[in-house]
Backbone as ProteinMPNN parsed JSONL, in Angstrom:
{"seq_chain_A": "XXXXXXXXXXXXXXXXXXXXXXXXXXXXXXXXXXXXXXXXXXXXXXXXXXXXXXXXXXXXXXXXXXXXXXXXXXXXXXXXXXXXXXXXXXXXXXXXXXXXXXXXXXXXXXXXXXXXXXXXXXXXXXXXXXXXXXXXXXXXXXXXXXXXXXXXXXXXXXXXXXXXXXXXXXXXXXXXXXXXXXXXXXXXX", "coords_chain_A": {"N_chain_A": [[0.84, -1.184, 0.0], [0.549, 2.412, -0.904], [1.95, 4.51, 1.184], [0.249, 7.003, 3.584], [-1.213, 10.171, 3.07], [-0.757, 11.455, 5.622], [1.141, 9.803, 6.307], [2.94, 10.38, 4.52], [3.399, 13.403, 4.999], [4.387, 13.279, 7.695], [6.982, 12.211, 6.898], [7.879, 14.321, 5.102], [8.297, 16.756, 6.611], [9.774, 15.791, 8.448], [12.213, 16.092, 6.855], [12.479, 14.395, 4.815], [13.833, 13.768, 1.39], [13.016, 11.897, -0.571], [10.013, 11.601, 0.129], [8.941, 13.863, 0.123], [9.436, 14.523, -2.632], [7.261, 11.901, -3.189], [5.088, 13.349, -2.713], [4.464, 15.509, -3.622], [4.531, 14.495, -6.834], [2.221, 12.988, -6.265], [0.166, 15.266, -6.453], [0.864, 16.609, -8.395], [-0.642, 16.43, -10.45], [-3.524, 17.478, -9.79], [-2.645, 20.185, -9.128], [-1.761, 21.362, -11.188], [-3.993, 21.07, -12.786], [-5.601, 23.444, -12.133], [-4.462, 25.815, -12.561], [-4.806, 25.243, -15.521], [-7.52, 25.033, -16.27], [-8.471, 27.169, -15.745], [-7.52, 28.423, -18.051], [-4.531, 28.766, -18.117], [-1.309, 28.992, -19.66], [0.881, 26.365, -20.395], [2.886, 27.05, -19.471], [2.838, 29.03, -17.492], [1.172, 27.612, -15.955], [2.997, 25.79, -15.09], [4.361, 28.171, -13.041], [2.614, 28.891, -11.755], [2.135, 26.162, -10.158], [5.059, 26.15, -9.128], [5.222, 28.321, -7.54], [3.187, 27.262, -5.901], [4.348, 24.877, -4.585], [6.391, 26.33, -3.35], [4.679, 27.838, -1.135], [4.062, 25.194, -0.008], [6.433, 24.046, 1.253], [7.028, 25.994, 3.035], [4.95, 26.004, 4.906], [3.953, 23.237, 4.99], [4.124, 22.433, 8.131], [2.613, 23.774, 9.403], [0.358, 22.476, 9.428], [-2.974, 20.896, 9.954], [-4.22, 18.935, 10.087], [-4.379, 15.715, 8.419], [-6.073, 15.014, 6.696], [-6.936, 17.357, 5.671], [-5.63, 18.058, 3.652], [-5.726, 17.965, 0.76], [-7.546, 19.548, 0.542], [-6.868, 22.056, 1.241], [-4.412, 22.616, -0.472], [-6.103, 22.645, -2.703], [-7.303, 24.903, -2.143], [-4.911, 27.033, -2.063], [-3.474, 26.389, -4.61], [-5.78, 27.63, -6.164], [-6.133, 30.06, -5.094], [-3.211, 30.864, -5.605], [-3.393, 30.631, -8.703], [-4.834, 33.133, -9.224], [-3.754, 34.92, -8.047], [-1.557, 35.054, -10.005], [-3.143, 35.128, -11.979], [-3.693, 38.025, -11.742], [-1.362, 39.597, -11.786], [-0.547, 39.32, -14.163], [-2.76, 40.381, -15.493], [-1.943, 42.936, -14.565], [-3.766, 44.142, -13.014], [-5.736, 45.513, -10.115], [-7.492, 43.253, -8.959], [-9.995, 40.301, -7.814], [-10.903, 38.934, -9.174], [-11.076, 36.549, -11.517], [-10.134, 34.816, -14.164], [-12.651, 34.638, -17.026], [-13.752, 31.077, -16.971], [-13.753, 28.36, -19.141], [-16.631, 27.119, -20.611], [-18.137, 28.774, -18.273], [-18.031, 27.631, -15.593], [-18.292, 28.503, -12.227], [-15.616, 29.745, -10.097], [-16.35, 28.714, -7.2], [-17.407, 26.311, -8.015], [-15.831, 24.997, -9.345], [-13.693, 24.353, -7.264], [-15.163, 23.005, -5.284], [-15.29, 20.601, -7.27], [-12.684, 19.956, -8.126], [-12.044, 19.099, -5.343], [-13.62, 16.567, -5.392], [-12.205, 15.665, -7.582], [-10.056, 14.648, -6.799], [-10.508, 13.481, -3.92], [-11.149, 10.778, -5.245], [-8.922, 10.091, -6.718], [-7.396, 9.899, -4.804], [-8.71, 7.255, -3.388], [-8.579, 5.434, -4.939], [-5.792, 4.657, -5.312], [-5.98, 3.104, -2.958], [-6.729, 1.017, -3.411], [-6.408, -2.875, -5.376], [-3.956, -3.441, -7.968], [-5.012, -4.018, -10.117], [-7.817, -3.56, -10.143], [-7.707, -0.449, -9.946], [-6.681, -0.373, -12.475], [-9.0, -1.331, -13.83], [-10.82, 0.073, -13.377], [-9.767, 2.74, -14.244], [-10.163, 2.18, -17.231], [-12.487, 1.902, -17.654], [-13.361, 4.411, -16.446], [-12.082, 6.734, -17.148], [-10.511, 6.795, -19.407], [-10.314, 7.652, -22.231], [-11.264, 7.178, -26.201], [-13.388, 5.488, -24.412], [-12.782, 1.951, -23.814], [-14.603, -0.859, -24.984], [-16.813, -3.345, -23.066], [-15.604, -5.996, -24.055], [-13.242, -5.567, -24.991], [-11.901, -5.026, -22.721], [-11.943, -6.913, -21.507], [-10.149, -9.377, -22.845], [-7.999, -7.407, -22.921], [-7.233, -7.579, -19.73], [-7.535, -10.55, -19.555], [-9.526, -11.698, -18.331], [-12.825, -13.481, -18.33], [-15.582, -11.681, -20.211], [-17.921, -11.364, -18.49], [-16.806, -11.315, -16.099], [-16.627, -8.861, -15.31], [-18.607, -7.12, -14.475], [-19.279, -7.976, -11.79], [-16.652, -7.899, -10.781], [-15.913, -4.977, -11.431], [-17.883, -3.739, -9.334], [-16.847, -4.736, -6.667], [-14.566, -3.302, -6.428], [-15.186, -0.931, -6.915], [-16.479, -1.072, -4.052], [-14.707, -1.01, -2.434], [-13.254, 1.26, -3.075], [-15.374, 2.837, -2.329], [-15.532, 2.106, 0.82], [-13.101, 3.078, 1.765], [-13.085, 5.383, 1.248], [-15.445, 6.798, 2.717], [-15.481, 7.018, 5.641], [-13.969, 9.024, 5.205], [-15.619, 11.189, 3.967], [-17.413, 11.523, 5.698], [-18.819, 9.418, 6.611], [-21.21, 9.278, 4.873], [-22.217, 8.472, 2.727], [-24.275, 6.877, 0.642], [-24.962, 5.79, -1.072], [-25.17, 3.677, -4.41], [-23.869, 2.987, -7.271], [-25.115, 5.046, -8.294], [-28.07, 5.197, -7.806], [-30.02, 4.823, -4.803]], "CA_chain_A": [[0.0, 0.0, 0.0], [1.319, 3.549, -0.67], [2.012, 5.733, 2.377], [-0.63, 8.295, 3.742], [-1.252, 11.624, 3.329], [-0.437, 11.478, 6.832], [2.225, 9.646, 6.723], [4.281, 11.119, 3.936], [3.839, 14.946, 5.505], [5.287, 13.324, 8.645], [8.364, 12.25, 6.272], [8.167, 15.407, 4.693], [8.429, 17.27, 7.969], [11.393, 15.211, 8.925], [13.456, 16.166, 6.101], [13.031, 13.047, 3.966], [13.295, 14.378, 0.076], [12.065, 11.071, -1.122], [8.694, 11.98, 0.353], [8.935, 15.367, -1.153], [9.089, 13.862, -4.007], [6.372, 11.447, -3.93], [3.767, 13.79, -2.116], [4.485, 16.281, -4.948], [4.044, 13.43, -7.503], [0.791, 12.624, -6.025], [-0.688, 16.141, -6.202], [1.333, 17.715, -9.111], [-1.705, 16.786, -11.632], [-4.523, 18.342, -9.604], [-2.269, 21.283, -8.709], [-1.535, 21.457, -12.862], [-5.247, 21.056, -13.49], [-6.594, 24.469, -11.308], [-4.415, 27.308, -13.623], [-5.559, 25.099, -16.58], [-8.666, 24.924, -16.181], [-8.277, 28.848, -15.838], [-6.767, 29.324, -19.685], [-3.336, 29.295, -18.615], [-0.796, 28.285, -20.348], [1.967, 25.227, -19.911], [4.577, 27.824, -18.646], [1.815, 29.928, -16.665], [1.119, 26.786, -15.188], [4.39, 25.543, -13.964], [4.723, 29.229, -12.27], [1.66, 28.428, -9.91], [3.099, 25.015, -10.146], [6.466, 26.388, -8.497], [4.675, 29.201, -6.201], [2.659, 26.141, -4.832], [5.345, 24.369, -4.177], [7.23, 26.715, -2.401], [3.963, 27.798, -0.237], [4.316, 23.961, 0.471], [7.61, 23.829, 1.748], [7.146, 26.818, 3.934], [3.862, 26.156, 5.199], [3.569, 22.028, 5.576], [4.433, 22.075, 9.723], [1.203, 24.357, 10.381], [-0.98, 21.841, 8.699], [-2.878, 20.299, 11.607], [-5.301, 17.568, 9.95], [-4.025, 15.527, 6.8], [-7.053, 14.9, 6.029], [-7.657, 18.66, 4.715], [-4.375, 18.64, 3.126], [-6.041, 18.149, -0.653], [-8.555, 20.834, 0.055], [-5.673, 23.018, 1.674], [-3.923, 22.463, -1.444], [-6.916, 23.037, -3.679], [-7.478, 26.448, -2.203], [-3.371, 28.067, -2.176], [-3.662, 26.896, -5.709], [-6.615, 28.732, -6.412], [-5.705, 31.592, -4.597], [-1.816, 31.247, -6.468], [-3.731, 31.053, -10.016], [-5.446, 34.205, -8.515], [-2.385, 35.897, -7.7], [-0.923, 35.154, -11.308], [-4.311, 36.38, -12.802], [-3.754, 39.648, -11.531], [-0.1, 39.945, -12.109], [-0.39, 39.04, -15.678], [-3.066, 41.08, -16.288], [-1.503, 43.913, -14.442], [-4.959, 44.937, -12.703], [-5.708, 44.944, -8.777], [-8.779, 42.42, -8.745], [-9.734, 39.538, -7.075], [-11.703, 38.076, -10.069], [-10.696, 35.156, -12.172], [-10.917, 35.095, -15.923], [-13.824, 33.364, -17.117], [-13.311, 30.028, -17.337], [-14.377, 28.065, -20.062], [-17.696, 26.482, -20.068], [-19.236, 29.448, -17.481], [-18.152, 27.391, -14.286], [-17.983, 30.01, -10.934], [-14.799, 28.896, -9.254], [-16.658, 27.847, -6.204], [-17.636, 24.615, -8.337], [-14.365, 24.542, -9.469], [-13.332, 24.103, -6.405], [-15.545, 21.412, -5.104], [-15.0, 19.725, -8.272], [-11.543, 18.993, -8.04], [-11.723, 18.307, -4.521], [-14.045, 15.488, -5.618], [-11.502, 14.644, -8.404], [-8.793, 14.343, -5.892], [-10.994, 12.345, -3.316], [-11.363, 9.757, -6.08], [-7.918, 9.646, -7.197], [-6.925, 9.059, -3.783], [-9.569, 6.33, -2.927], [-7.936, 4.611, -6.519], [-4.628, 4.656, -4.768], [-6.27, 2.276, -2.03], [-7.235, -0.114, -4.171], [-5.433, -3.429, -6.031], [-3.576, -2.884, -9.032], [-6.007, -4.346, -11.036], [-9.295, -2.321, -9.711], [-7.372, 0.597, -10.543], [-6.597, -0.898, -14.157], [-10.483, -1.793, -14.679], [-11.914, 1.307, -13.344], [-9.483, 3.9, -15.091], [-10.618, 1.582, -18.442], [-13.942, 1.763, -17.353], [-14.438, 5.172, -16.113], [-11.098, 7.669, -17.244], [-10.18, 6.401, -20.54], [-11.12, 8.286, -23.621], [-12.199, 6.894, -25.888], [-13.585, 4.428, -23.62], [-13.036, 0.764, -24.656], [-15.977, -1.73, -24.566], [-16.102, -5.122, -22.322], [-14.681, -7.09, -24.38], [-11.929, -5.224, -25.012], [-11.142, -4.571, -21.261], [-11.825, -8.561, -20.549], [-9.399, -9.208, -23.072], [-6.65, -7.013, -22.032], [-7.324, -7.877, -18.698], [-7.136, -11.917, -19.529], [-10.628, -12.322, -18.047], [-14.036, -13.427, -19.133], [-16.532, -10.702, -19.998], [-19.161, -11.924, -17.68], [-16.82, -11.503, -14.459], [-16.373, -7.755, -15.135], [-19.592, -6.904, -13.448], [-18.671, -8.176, -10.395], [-15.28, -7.229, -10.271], [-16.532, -3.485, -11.026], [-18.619, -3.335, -8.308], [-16.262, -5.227, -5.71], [-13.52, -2.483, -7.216], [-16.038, 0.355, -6.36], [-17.085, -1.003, -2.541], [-13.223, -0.773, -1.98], [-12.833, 2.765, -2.99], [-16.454, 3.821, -0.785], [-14.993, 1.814, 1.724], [-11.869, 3.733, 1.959], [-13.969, 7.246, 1.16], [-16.99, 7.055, 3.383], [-14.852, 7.547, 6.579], [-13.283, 10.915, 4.757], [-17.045, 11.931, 3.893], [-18.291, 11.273, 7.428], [-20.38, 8.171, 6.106], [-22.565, 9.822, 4.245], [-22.612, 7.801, 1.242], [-25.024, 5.771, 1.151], [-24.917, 5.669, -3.208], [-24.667, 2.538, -4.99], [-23.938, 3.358, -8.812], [-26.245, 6.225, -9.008], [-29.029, 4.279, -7.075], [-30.28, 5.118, -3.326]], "C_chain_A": [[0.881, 1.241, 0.0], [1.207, 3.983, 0.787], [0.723, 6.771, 2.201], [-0.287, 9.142, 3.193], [-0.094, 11.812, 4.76], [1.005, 11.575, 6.938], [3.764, 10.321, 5.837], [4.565, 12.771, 4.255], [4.954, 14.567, 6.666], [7.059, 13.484, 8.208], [9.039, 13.73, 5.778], [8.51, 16.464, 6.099], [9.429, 17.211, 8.66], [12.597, 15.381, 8.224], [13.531, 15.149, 4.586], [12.8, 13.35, 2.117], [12.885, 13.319, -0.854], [10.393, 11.287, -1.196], [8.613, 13.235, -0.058], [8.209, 14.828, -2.41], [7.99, 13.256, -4.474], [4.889, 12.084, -3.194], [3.557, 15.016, -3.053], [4.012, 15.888, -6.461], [2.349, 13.329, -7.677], [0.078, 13.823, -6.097], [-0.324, 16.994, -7.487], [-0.196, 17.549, -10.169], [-2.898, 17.908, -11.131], [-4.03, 19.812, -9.376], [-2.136, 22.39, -10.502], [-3.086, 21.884, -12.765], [-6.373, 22.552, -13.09], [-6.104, 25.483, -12.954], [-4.811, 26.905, -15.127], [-6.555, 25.326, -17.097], [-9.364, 26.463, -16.166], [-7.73, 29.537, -17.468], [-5.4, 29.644, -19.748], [-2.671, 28.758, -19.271], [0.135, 27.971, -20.119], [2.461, 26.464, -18.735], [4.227, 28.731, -17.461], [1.508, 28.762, -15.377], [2.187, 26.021, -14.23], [4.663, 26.672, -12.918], [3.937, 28.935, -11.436], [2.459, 27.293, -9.876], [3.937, 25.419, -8.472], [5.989, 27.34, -6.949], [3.566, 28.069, -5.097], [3.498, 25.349, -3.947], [6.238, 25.029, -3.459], [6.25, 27.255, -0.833], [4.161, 26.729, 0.707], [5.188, 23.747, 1.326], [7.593, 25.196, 3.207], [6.169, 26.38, 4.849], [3.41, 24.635, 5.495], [3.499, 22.079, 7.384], [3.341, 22.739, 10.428], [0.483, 23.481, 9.887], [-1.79, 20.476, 9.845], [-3.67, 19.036, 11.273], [-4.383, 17.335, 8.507], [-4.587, 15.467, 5.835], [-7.432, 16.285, 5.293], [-6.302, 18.703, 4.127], [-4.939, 18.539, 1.34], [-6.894, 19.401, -0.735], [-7.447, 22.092, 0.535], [-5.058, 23.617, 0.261], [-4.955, 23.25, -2.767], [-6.654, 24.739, -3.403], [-6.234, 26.808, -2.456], [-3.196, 27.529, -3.386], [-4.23, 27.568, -6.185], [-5.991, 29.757, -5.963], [-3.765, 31.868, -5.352], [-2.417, 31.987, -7.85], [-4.677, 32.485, -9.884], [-4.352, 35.274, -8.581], [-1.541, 36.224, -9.237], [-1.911, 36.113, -12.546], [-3.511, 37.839, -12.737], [-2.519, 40.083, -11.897], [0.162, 39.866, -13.874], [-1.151, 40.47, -16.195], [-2.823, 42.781, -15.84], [-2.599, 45.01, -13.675], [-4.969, 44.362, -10.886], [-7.772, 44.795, -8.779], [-8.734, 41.115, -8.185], [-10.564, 38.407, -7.99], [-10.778, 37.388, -11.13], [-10.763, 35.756, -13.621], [-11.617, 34.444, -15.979], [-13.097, 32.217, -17.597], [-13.947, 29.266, -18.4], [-15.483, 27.374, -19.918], [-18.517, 27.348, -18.922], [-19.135, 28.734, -16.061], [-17.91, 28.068, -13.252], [-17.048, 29.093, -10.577], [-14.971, 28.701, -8.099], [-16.565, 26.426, -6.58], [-16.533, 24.163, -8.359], [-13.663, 24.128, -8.351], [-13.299, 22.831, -5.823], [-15.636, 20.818, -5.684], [-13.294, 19.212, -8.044], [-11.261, 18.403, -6.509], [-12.519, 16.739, -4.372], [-13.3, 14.895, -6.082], [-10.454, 13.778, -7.747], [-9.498, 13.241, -4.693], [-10.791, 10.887, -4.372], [-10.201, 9.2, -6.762], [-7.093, 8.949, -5.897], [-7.261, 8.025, -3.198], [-8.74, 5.503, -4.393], [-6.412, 4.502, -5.657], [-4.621, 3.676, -3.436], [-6.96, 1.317, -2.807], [-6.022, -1.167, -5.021], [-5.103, -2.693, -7.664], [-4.438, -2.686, -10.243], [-7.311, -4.256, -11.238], [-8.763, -1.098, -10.492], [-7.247, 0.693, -12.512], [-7.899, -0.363, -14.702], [-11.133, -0.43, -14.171], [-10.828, 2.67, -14.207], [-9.778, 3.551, -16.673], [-12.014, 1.912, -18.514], [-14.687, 3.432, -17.15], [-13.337, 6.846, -17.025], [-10.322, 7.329, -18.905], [-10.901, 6.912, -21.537], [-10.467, 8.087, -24.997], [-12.786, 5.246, -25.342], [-14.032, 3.127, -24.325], [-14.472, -0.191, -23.836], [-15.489, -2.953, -23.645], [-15.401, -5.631, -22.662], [-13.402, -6.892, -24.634], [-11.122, -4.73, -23.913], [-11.144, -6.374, -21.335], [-10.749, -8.64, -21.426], [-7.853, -8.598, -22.691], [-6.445, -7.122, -20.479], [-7.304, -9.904, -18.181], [-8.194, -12.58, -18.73], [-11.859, -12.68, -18.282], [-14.807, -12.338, -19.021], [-17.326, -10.478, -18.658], [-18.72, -11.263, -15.85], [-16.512, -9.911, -14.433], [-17.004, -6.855, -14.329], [-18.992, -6.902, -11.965], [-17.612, -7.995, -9.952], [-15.47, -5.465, -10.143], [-16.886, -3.07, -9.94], [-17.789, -3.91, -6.857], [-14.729, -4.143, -5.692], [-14.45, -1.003, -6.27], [-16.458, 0.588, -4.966], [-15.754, -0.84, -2.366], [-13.219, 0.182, -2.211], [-13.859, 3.009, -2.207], [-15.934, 3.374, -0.032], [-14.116, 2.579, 2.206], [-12.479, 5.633, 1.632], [-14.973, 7.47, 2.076], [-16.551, 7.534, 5.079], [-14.573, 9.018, 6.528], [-14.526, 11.788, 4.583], [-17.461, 11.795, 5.24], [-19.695, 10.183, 7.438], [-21.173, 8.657, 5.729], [-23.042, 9.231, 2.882], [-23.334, 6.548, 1.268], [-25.458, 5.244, -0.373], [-24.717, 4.59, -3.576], [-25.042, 2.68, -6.653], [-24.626, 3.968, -9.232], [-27.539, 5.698, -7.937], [-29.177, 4.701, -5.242], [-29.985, 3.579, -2.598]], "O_chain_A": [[1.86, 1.27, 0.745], [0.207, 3.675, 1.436], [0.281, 7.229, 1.147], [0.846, 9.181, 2.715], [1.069, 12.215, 4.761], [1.79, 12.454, 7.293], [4.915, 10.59, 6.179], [5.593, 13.356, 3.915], [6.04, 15.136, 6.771], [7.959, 14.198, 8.65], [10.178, 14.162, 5.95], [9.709, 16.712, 5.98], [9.973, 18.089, 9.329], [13.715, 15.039, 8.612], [14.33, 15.177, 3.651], [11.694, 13.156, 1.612], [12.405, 13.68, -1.929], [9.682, 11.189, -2.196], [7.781, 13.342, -0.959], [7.084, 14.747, -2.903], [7.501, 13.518, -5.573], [3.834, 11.453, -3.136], [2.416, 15.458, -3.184], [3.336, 16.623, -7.181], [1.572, 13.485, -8.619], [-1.06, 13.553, -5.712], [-1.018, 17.979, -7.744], [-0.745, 18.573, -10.577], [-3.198, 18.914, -11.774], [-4.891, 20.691, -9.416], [-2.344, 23.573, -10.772], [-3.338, 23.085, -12.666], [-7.506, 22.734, -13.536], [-6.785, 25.772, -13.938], [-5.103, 27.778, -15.945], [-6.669, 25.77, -18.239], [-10.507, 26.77, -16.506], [-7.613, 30.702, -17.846], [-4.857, 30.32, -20.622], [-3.201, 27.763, -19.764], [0.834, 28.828, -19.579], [2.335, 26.564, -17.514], [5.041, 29.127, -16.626], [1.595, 28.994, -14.171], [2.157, 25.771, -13.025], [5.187, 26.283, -11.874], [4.336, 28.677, -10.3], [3.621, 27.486, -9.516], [3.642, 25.163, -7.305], [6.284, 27.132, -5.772], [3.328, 28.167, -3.893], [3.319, 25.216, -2.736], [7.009, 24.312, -2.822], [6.744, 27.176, 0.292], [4.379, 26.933, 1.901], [4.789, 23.184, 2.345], [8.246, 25.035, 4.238], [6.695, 26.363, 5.962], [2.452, 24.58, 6.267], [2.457, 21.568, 7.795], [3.039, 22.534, 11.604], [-0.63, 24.003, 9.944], [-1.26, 19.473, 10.324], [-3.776, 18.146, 12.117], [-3.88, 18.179, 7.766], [-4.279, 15.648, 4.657], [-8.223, 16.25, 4.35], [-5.858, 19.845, 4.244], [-4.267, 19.299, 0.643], [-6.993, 20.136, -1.717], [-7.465, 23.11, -0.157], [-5.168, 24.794, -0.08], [-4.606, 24.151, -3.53], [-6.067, 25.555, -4.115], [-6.303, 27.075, -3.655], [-2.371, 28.321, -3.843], [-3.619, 28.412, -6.84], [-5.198, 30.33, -6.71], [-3.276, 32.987, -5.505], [-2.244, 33.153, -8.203], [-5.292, 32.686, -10.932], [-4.338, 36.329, -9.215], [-1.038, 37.304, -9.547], [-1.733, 37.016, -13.364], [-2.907, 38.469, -13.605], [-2.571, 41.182, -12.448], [1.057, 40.402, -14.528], [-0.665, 41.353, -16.901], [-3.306, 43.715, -16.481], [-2.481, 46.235, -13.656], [-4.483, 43.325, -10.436], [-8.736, 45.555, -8.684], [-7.619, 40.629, -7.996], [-10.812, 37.263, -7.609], [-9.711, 37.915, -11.446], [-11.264, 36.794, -14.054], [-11.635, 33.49, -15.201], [-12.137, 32.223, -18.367], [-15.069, 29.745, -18.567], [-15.448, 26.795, -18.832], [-19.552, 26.809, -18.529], [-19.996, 29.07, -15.247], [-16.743, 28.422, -13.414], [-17.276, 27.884, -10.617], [-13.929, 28.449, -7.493], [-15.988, 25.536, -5.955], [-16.104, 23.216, -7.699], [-12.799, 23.309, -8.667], [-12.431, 21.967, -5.708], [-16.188, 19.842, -5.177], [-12.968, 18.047, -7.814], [-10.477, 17.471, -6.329], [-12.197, 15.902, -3.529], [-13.125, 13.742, -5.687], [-10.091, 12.632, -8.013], [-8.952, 12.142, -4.608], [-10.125, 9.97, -3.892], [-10.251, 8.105, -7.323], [-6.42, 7.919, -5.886], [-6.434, 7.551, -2.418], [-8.266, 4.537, -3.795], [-6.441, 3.271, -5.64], [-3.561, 3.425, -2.863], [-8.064, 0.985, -2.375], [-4.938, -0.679, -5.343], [-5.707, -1.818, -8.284], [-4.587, -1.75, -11.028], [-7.93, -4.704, -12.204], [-9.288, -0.752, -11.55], [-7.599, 1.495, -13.377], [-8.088, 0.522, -15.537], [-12.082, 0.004, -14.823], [-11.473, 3.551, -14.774], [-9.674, 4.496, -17.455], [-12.554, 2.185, -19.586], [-15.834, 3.774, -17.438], [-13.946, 7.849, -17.396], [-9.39, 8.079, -19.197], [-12.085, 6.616, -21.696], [-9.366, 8.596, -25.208], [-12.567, 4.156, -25.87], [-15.01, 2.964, -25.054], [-15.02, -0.181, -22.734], [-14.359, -3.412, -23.479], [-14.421, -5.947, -21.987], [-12.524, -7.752, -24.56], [-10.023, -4.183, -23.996], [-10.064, -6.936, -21.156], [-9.91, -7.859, -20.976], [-6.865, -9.214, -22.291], [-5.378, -6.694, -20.039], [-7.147, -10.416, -17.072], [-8.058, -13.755, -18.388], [-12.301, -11.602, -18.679], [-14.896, -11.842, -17.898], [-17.264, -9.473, -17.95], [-19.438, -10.939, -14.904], [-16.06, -9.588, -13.334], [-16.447, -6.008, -13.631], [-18.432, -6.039, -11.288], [-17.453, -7.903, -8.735], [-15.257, -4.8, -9.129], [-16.343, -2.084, -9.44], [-18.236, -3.384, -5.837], [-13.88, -4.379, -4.832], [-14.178, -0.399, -5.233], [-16.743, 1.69, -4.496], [-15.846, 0.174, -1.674], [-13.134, 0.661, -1.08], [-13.488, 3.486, -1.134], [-15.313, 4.331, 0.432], [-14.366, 2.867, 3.376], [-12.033, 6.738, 1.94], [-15.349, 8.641, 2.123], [-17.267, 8.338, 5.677], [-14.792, 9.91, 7.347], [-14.534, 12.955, 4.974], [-18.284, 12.698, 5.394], [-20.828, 10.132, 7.917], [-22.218, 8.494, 6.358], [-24.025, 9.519, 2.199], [-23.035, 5.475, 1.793], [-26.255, 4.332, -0.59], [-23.735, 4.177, -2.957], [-26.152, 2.53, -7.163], [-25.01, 3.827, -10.392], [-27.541, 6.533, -7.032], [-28.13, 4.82, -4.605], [-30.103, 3.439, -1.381]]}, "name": "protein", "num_of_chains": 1, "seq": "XXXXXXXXXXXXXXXXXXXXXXXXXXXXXXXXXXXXXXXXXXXXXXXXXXXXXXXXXXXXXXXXXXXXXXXXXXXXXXXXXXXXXXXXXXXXXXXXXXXXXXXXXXXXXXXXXXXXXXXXXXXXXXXXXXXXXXXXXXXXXXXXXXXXXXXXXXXXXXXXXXXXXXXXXXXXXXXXXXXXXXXXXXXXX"}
């Protein structure tokens, strides 16, 4: 099993630049995906990128729950790609550019901290859950059964049930972080 949240701030905390490394790893996409998702561009993005990352490094040892450390994260990106807004465009505001599609960056917000719940609940799971559900649910464009059973070396038939035994392992491992509130089964009450 990978290391916590938890446990790789502790490392990080202690000095250890392995855990640097892979707690940076683990967050650089969603941290990428905020000034994107904003219109910036590659090199715009590495600059929050880098200003996140150094927030990070200053600022891990006040962080008192680990559990808020993705939404922590979410926001001092936001508020970086915020900071770059305004510096780019040379104006003192606290407004965003529009983003594409008309989303308010509240959603934005609680959207990637969903995405990030879900990537981290995939990270508690076997290798081969993770396989069948990024085939299944993250793959574009998304292959059919037979071409997951196939590359997966198993009969169609048992995909069902592996899906769904794939999916009680990630709520399992999420419903604690929600405060049990999920009470969802594939869309279904």
């Amino acid at each position: 099993m990978p290391p916590t949240d938890k446990q790789l701030i502790a490392s990080c905390i202690a000095g250890d630049e392995a855990a640097w490394s892979e707690l940076i790893e683990r967050y650089s996409s969603l941290i990428l995906s905020i000034p994107r998702r904003y219109g910036f561009a590659a090199a715009q993005a590495d600059d929050v990128f880098a200003d996140v990352c150094l927030t990070l490094v200053r600022s891990l040892r006040n962080l008192k729950d680990a559990r808020a450390f993705p939404a922590w994260l979410i926001r001092t990106t936001t508020r970086a790609t915020w900071e770059a807004s305004r510096k780019a465009a040379r104006r003192k505001t606290s407004e965003l550019p529009d983003i594409e599609g008309g989303i308010a960056p509240e959603a934005l917000v609680e959207g990637l901290e969903d995405e990030q719940m879900v990537r981290s609940a995939l990270e508690h799971v076997s290798e081969r859950c993770r396989e069948l559900i990024t085939w299944l649910y993250f793959t574009e464009p998304a292959p059919n059964y037979d071409e997951i059973a196939k590359r997966m070396g198993k009969p169609r038939g048992s995909l069902g049930p592996t899906r769904r035994r794939c999916l009680d392992g990630m709520r399992k491992w999420l419903e604690p972080r929600l405060g049990g509130v999920s009470s969802w089964r594939d869309g279904t009450p």
